[in-house]
Structure formats: structure tokens, C-alpha cells
C-alpha positions in Angstrom: 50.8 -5.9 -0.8 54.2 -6.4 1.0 53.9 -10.6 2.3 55.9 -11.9 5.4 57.7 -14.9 5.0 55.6 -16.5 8.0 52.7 -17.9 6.1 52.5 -19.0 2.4 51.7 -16.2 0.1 48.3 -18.3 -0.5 47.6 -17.7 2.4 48.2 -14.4 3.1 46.4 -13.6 -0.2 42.9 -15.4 1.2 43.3 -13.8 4.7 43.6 -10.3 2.5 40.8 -11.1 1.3 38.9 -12.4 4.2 40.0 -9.0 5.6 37.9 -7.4 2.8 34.8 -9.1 3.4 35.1 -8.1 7.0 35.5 -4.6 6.2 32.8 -4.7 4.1 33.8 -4.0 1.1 32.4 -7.4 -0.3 29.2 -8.7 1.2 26.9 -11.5 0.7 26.6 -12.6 -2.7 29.0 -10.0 -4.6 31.4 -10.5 -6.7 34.6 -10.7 -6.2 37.8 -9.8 -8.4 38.5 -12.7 -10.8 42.0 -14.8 -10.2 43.6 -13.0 -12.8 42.5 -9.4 -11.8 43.6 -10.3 -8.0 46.8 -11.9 -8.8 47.6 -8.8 -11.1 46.7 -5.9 -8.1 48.5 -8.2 -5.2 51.3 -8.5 -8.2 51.6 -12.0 -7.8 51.5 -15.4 -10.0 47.9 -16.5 -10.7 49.0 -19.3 -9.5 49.4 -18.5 -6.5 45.7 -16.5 -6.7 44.2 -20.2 -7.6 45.7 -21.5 -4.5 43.9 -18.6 -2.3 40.5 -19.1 -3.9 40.3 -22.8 -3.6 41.4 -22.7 0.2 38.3 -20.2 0.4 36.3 -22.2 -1.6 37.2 -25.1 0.5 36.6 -23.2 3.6 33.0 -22.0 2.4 34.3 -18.4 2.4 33.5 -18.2 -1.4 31.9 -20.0 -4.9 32.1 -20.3 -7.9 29.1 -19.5 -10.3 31.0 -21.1 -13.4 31.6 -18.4 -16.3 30.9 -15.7 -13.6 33.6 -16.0 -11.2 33.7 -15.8 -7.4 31.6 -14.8 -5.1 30.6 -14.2 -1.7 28.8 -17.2 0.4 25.9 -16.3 2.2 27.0 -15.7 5.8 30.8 -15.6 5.4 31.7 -12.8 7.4 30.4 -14.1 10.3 32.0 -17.4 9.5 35.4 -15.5 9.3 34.6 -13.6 12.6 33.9 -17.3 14.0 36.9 -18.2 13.3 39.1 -15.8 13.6 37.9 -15.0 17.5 38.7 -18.8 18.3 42.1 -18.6 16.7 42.4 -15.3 19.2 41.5 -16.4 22.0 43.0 -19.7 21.6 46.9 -18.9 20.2 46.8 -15.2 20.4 45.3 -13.8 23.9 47.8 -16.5 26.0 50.7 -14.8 24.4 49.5 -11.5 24.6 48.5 -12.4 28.4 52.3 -13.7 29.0 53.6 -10.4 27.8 51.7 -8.2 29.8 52.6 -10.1 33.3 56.3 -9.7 31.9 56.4 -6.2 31.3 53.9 -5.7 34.2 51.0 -4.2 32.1 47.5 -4.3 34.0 44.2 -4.3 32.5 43.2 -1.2 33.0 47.0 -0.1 31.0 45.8 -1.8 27.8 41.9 -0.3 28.8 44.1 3.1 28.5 46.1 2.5 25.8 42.5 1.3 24.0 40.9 4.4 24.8 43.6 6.6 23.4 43.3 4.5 20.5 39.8 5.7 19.4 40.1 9.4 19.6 
């Protein structure tokens, strides 16, 4: 994983990982890689892994069966989309919406741009 020096590495770590959840790839109740086997594939200090967990754990996003590891908490990917659409429409969109009237991009541009997109 390449990390941007914009957010802590922790960070970026448990929004990888929130990213996963969203995509499926762990749902409800699954187990997740251990610390040790995430810090090892993101090539990072476990450390650094412990610090992503707990902030997950703290946010309800995962739990820990202890002497099983990690897993998924019932209803987390909605949680995460939750979220994630507030922190969107809240520091992302007014940005985005700033840019557009700058540049002089309309609606139906992006509409365009969107549809090209998913072909």
C-alpha cells in the first residue's frame, strides 16, 4: 500500500480496511486478518496495525473474540457508509461544488463525465 503523508498511517490502514468491508470482501461476522498478518501485507510496523484496530474497535467497526482475533460487527458497513456520506456531503461536496463554479462545470458536465465513466 503506497500512504500519503495527509493522514496518519493508522489511519489510512483502518480506512483500507473500512474500504474492504465496503467492497465486500469482509461481511458481518468474518474474520478478519490478525494484526500481525495485516501489518506484514500493508508492510508496516504492527504497531502501527494495533493502532488501526483499536480506532475500529473504538468506532464499532470491529471486535475482538479474544484468542480468535478480529472480526466484523454486525451492521458495519452501513455504519461506514453512514459516515462516510456525512463526511461527503459535509467537507467534500462544498469543495467539489467551489471547483466546478470556478472552472465553469455544470451538472449535467459531471452527469456526462459520470456516464462515460460506467461504460
Amino acid at each position: 500500500m503506497i500512504f500519503n503523508s495527509d493522514k496518519p498511517i493508522f489511519l489510512q490502514m483502518a480506512d483500507r480496511l473500512c474500504d474492504e468491508i465496503l467492497a465486500d470482501k469482509y461481511k458481518d461476522d468474518d474474520r478478519i486478518p490478525s494484526v500481525r498478518e495485516y501489518a506484514v501485507l500493508l508492510e508496516v510496523n504492527t504497531n502501527t496495525a494495533v493502532k488501526a484496530y483499536d480506532e475500529l474497535a473504538r468506532a464499532n467497526i470491529i471486535y475482538n473474540k479474544r484468542g480468535l482475533g478480529y472480526f466484523v460487527t454486525k451492521g458495519a458497513k452501513k455504519q461506514i457508509l453512514k459516515e462516510r456520506k456525512h463526511v461527503f456531503m459535509k467537507e467534500q461536496l462544498p469543495e467539489l461544488f467551489r471547483q466546478m463554479q470556478l472552472l465553469g462545470i455544470t451538472l449535467e458536465d459531471v452527469k456526462d463525465a459520470y456516464d462515460l465513466q460506467q461504460t
